[in-house]
Structure formats: C-alpha cells, structure tokens
Phi, psi and omega in degrees: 000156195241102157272137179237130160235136171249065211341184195229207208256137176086353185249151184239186161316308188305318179316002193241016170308331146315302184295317178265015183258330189282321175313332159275346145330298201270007172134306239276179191257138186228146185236074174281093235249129137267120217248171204294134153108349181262045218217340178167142152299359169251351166326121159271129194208037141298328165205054143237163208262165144314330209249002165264333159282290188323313177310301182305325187283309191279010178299321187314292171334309181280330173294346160253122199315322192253152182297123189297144171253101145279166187219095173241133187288138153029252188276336167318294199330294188290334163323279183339289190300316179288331166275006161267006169279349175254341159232089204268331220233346174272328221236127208266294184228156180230118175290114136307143184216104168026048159211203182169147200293138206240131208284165156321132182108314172287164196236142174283284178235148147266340163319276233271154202296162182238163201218154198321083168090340168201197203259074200303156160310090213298172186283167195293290180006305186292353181272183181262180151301293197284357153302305219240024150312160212004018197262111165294191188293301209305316167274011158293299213286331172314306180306304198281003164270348168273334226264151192267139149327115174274143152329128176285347188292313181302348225231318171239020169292173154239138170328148189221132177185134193213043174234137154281021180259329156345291181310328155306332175269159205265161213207094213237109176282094168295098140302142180237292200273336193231101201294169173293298173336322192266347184267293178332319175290312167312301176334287209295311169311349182073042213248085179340312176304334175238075163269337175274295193296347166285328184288353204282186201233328203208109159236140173232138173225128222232137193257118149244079184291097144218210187257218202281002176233069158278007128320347173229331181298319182205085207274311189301327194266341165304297165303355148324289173304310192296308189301286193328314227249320180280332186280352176283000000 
C-alpha cells in the first residue's frame, strides 16, 4: 500500500521516522511529506496557503499508481480530508492521528499567535494537560528543536472542499488525547467539533492514549494502529 503521511503543524517528514520505519517493515511503500514552507526556518511563508499544502498532497497523490493511505497528525488531518476531497477515487482510507477531518469553511487554529509574519511554536503554556501526556523535559526539548514556523496562511485560511464522494472513503481517529469513547458520544450529541466527522459513512475509532505527538510519545504503538488500520 502506498501510505502518505502528513505532518500537523511545525513538522517536517522526519517526525515520522520513527512511525515509517515498522510500515516499511511491514511491505508497505511510505511518503513522509514535507509540506511548503516547513523545509527550514529560513524558509519564506508569507504567502503560502492552506490550499497550497493540500495542492503538495494531492500532487503526491496523482504521482503515484495504487490506492493511496493518508495519514494526517493534528492540523495535517484537515490537508488530508481536503486532498481527499479533491481525489476521493484515489484514496482507499484516511487515517486521523489525534485529529479529524475539518468541514467546508472551517479554519485549522486562527488563535495562535502569530510572531514576524508567521507562527512560531507556541509556549508550553498554550496546550492543555492533556496535549502533553507523556512528552517528558527531553522530548519537550527534542519537539521544540524540530519544530519548524508554520505558515500563517495555513493555520487560518478556510477550508474549501466540494465533492460528497468524500463520506465515502472508509476513515480510521487514532485517539490520543480524547479517549474514542468521548468522540462517540459527541458524534451522537451533534457536537460541532466532530460534525464532519459524523457525515462520514464507515468510520472507526481507535485509542492509543498520550498526548498530542504520538509520533514521538509511542511511535510503535502508534504504527501499530496505523498497520492494523491499513490491514482493514
């Protein structure tokens, strides 16, 4: 299977070294993506968009021959769900990594702050508790020596997304920080945050319990989840 993974804010392709080396292990082919403007802190990311990352994903996409796996970490998640709204006939399942597919309209965070022009990796302060399970002082410091300026574009454009053959592909929420229980309930309650994700038609939901980067907290049991999830 040709899996693409797609980092969440501040990340490049190496965060997932961990996570692709048991998918490659396991046969499969994996496209751990540095998506525009993560490429260095020297990077100029004035003015790319959201729709210039989604544009780099389905590029991926059209490049390769066999039905496609996305995998998107946090804010990567709504890329994902928009390039699978632009090749829905491409793409066999979409993995969430402590994420979920983000509706037409919608904005990934327009909170955070932005710092001269664009979104550096905010103070530990701004997470919850519950982002920062297991991430000890070292992989705090490890995270905050990768992490990269995110585009201001990316982070408050809105989303555009206009095929309903989306709701069709099969849809797998690795929770990490919000147990699957507590998303089930929401689903059922009509609960705005997951409103995309109630339309989806063959949804599964799967518990790895840390916090929000389990690409560095529990890399194995993350690619655990994902292999399980690819083998469905």
């Amino acid at each position: 299977m040709e899996i693409v993974l797609i980092p969440g804010f501040w990340l490049d392709a190496a965060s997932w070294d961990e996570v692709a080396a048991p998918l490659k292990d396991d046969g499969h082919t994996v496209h751990a993506l540095t998506l525009p403007g993560l490429d260095s802190r020297d990077a100029d990311r004035t003015d790319i968009s959201l729709r210039d990352h989604v544009d780099a994903v389905v590029g991926v996409i059209d490049s390769l021959s066999g039905p496609v796996v996305l995998v998107g970490h946090s804010g990567g998640g709504a890329i994902a769900h928009a390039a699978l709204d632009a090749r829905p006939d491409a793409v066999a399942r979409v993995i969430y990594v402590d994420s979920g597919p983000l509706g037409d309209g919608g904005v990934i965070n327009a909170e955070l702050p932005i710092v001269n022009g664009e979104v550096p990796f905010p103070d530990w302060s701004t997470f919850g508790a519950e982002d920062l399970v297991d991430l000890d002082d070292a992989l705090r410091e490890r995270l905050r020596g990768i992490a990269i300026p995110e585009p201001v574009r990316v982070t408050r454009d809105k989303q555009v997304l206009r095929e309903p053959r989306r709701y069709d592909v099969p849809v797998t929420v690795i929770s990490c920080e919000f147990p699957a229980a507590m998303l089930r309930k929401w689903m059922a309650d009509g609960h705005p945050y997951v409103a995309e994700l109630a339309r989806i038609k063959n949804v599964e939901l799967v518990d790895v319990p840390t916090g929000h980067w389990p690409q560095l907290t529990r890399p194995r049991e993350l690619a655990a989840a994902i292999l399980a999830a690819v083998d469905r």
